[in-house]
ZAMARGU-4260 file (C-alpha; in steps of 0.2 Angstrom, whole numbers, plus 5000, padded with zeros to 4 digits):
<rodrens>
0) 4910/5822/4936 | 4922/5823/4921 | 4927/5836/4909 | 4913/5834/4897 | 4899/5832/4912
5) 4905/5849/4918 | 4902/5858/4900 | 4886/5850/4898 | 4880/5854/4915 | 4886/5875/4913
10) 4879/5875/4894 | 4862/5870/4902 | 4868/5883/4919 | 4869/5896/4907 | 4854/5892/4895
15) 4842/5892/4909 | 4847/5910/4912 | 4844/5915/4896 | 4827/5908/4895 | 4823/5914/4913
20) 4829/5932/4909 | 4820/5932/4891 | 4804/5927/4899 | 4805/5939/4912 | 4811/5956/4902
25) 4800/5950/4885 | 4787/5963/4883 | 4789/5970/4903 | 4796/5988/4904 | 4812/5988/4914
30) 4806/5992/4934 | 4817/5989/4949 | 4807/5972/4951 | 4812/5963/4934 | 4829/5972/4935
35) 4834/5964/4952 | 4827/5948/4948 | 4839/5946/4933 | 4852/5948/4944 | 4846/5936/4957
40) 4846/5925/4940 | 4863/5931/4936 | 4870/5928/4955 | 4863/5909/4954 | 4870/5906/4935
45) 4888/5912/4940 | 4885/5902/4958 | 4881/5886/4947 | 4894/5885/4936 | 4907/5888/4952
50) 4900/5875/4961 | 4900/5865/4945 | 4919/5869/4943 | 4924/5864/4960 | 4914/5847/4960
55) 4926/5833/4962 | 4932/5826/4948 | 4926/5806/4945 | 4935/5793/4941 | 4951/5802/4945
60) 4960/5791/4961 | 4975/5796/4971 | 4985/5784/4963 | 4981/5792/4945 | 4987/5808/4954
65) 5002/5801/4958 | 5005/5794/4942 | 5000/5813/4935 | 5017/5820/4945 | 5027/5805/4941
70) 5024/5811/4923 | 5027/5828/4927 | 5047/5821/4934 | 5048/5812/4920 | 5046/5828/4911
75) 5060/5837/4920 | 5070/5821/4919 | 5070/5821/4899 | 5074/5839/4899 | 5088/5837/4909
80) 5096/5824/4899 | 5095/5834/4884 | 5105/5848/4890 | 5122/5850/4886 | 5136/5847/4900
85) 5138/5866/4897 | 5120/5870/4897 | 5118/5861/4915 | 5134/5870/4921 | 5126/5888/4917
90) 5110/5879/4923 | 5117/5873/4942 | 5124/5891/4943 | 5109/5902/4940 | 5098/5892/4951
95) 5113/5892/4966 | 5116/5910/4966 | 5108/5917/4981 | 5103/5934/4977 | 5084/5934/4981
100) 5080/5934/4966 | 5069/5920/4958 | 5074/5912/4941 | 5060/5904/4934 | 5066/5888/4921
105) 5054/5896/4905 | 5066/5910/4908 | 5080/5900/4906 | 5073/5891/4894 | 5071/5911/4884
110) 5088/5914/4887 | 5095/5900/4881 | 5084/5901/4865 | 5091/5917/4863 | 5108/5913/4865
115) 5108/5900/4850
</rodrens>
């Protein structure tokens, strides 16, 4: 199932709730009946779209998700060669230092930004 499959089937998820509900609550007074039944209708909606959301995605082979991360390296690799000598110096030393604490690279990134 692609991405646009997956929309069209929780559009049509979510539209036959609203239909269902309308029909049921149109012209009935709210009683413990109708107001447990929407939620039955509610509880199968939200149950659809996860089990739409979770549905494997088509078309998409392990090879393409290898690709995918080879992508992602690539990523980092351009990012690292467009760093100064300086920049990868202050960059080696806050990811060596062993102090517990977690440096995320966006916060690096901030840092540096802020720096120039």
């Amino acid at each position: 199932m692609n991405s646009g499959d997956r929309l069209k089937a929780i559009f049509w998820v979510w539209a036959a709730f609203a239909v269902a509900t309308t029909v049921t609550f149109w012209g009935n007074e709210p009683s413990l009946t109708t107001l447990l039944l929407g939620l039955i209708y509610a509880m199968a909606a939200a149950g659809s779209t996860v089990a739409v959301m979770l549905a494997p995605m088509e078309g998409i082979s392990p090879a393409h998700m290898a690709q995918a991360g080879k992508m992602k390296h690539g990523k980092v690799d351009r990012l690292l060669t467009s760093l100064s000598d300086d920049e990868l110096d202050h960059l080696r030393e806050r990811l060596s230092v062993d102090d517990g604490e977690l440096v995320s690279l966006d916060q690096l990134m901030r840092e540096r930004k802020g720096r120039r």
